[in-house]
C-alpha positions in Angstrom: 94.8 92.2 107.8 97.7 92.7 105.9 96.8 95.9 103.9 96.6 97.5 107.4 100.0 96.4 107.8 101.4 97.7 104.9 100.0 101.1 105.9 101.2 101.2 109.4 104.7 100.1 108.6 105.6 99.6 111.9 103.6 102.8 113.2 102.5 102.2 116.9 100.2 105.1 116.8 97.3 106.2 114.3 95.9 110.0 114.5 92.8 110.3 113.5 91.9 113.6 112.8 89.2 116.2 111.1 89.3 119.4 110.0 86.9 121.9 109.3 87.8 125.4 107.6 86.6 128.5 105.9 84.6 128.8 102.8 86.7 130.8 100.5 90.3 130.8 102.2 90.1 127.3 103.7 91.7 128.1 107.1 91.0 126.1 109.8 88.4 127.0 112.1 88.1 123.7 113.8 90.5 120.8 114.5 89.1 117.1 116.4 92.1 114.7 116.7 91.9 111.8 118.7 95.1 109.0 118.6 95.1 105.2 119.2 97.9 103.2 120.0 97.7 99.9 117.7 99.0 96.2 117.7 101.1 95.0 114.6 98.8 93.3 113.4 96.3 97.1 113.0 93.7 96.4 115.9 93.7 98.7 118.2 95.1 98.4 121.5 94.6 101.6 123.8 92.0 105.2 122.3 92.6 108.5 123.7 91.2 111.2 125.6 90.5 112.8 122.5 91.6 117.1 121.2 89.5 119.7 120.0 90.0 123.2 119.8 88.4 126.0 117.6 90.9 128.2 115.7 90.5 132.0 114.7 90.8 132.7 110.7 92.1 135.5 109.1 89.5 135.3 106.4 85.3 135.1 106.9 84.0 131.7 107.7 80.8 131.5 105.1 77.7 130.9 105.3 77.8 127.6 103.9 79.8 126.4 106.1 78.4 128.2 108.8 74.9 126.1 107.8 76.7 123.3 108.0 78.9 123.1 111.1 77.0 125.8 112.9 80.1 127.5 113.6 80.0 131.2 113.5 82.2 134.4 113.6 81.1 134.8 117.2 81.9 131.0 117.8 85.6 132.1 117.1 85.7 135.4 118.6 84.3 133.9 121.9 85.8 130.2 121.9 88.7 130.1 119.8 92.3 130.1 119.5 94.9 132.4 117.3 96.4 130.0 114.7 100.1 130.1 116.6 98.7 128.8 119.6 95.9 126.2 117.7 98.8 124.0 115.7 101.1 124.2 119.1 98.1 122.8 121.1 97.9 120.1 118.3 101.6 118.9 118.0 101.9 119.0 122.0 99.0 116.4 121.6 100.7 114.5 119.0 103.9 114.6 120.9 102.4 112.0 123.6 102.1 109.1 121.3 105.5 107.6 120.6 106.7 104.7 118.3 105.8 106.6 115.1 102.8 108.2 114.2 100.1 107.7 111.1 98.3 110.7 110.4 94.6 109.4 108.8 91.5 111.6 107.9 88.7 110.8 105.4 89.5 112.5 102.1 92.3 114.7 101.2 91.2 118.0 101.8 92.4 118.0 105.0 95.6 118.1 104.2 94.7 121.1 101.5 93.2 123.1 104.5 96.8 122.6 106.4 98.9 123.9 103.6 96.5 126.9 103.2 96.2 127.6 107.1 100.0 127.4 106.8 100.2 130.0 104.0 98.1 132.4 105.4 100.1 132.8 108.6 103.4 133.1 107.2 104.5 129.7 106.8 103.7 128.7 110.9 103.5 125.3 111.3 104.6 124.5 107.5 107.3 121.7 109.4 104.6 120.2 111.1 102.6 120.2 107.9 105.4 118.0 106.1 105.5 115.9 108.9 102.0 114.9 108.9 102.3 114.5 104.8 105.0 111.9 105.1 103.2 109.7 107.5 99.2 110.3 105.8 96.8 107.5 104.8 93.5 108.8 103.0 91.2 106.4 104.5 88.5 107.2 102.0 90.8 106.1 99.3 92.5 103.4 101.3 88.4 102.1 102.2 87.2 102.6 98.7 89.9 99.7 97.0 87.1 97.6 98.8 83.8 99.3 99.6 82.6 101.4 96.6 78.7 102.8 95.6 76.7 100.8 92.9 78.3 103.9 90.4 81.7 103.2 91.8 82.1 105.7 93.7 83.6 105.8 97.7 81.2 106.2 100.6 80.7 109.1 103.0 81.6 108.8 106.2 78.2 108.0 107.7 77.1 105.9 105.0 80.0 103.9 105.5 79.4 103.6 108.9 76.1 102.3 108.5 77.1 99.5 106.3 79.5 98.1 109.6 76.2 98.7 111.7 78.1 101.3 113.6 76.7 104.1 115.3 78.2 108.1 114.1 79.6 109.7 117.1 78.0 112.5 117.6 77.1 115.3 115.0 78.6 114.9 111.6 81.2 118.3 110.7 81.8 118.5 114.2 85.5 118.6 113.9 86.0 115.6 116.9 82.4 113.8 116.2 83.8 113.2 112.8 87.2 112.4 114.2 86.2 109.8 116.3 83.7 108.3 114.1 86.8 108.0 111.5 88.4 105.6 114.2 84.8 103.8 114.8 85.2 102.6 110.9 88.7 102.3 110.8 88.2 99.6 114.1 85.1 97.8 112.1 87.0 97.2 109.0 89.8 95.8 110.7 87.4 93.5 113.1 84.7 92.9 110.8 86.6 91.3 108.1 83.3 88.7 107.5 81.3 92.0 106.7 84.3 93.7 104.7 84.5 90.7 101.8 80.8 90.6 101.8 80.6 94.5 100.6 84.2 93.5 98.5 82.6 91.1 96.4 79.5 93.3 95.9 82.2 96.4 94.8 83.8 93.9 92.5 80.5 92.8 90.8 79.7 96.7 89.6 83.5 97.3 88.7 83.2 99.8 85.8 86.9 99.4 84.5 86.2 95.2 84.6 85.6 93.8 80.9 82.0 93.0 80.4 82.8 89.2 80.5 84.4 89.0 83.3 82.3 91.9 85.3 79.1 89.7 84.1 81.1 86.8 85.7 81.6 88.7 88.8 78.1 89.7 89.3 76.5 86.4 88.7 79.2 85.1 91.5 78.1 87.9 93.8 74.5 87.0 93.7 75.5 83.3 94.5 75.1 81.5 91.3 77.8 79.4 89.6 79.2 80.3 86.5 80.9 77.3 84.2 83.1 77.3 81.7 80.5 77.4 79.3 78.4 80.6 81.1 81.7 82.4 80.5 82.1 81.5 76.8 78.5 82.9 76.1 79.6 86.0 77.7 83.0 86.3 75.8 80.8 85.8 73.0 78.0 88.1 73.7 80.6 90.9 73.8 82.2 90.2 70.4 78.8 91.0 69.2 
C-alpha cells in the first residue's frame, strides 16, 4: 500500500509500543514494546520477542487507573523498575533493530506520558524522547483517514480489531497485550486491503465535512445503488432548498 510507504520512508523496523501511566502526573508505570522488521512494501517480514517492564513513579498511581490496568502501588514496589534503569532497558531493546526505526502507538498520549516521565526525573531520557518524536506515526490518526464511526469519529483499539476479525492479544491496558494487538491491526490493514476499502467506502458515505450532494451521492454508492446524472441534479437541488 503506498500510504504505508510514505510512512515508513525507508524504515526497516516498526516499534510498536504502549504505555500506561499515572492518573494525575502521567508517569509511566508500564511500558510493552514489541518491534517488527518490515519489507518495502510495509508487510511484515520477521516480529519479535516482545519487552515489558513495570516502572516506579514518583507520583501515586490512581485509582482509576488502578481499576483499569489492575496495577497497584505494591505492583511497583514489588515488580518494578526505577525510571533510570526502565528507559535504559527500553532503548537497549530498540538498539537491536537496525535500518531505521518507526516508533507507532495508538493515539498520542503516549508520547505526552514520555515528555512528562522525562520531566519529572530531571530531563532523563529527554534525547531518547526526541528521538522517538521524529520517527512517530499515530496509528489511530493514520487508521482513522480510512476507518471512522457512523459519528466520524476513530475506533478503539479493540473495536478496530474486531472489524479485521482479529482476535485482542491478551488483556486490553496491559501495557504489551495492547502493544502487540497494535501490530495485529497494523498487519490486517496492510493484508486485508479487500476488507480495508470495504469499511473506506462505508467512512466516506457518513463524511460530516462532505456537502450534502455529494455525501448523499456517496451513501447511495455505498449501499450499492447507482446514482445518474440526473439522481445527482435532484440532490444539488434539494439542497438549494
Amino acid at each position: 500500500m503506498e500510504a504505508v510507504a510514505k510512512i515508513l520512508r525507508g524504515r526497516k523496523t516498526i516499534l510498536f509500543f504502549d504505555l500506561e501511566a499515572t492518573q494525575q502526573s502521567s508517569e509511566v508505570i508500564e511500558i510493552g514494546a514489541v518491534g517488527a522488521t518490515v519489507n518495502p512494501d510495509g508487510t511484515i517480514r520477521k516480529l519479535a520477542k516482545g519487552f515489558s517492564c513495570y516502572v516506579k513513579a514518583r507520583h501515586p498511581i490512581g485509582h482509576i487507573v488502578t481499576k483499569l490496568t489492575g496495577i497497584t502501588q505494591d505492583t511497583l514496589n514489588k515488580q518494578g523498575l526505577i525510571y533510570h534503569e526502565a528507559i535504559t532497558r527500553f532503548q537497549k531493546y530498540v538498539s537491536r533493530f537496525k535500518g531505521g526505526v518507526l516508533f507507532a502507538s495508538y493515539g498520542n498520549n503516549d508520547i505526552k506520558i514520555l515528555e512528562m516521565s522525562a520531566y519529572a526525573n530531571f530531563d532523563e531520557g529527554a534525547d531518547f524522547v526526541q528521538q522517538i518524536k521524529k520517527n512517530y506515526i499515530d496509528l489511530s490518526a493514520f487508521f482513522g483517514q480510512y476507518i471512522r464511526t457512523e459519528i466520524g469519529n476513530p475506533y478503539s483499539l479493540s473495536n478496530c480489531l474486531k472489524l479485521f476479525d482479529v482476535p485482542f492479544a491478551g488483556t486490553a491496558h496491559d501495557a504489551l497485550a495492547d502493544a502487540m494487538s497494535l501490530e495485529r491491526l497494523y498487519d490486517a490493514f496492510v493484508n486485508q486491503q479487500g476488507v480495508v476499502k470495504e469499511l473506506y467506502k462505508q467512512t466516506l458515505s457518513h463524511h460530516h465535512s462532505l456537502p450534502k450532494p455529494v455525501a448523499k451521492v456517496m451513501a447511495e454508492l455505498a449501499a450499492g445503488n447507482t446514482v445518474t446524472p440526473e439522481r445527482y441534479d435532484e440532490f444539488v437541488a434539494e439542497s438549494l432548498k
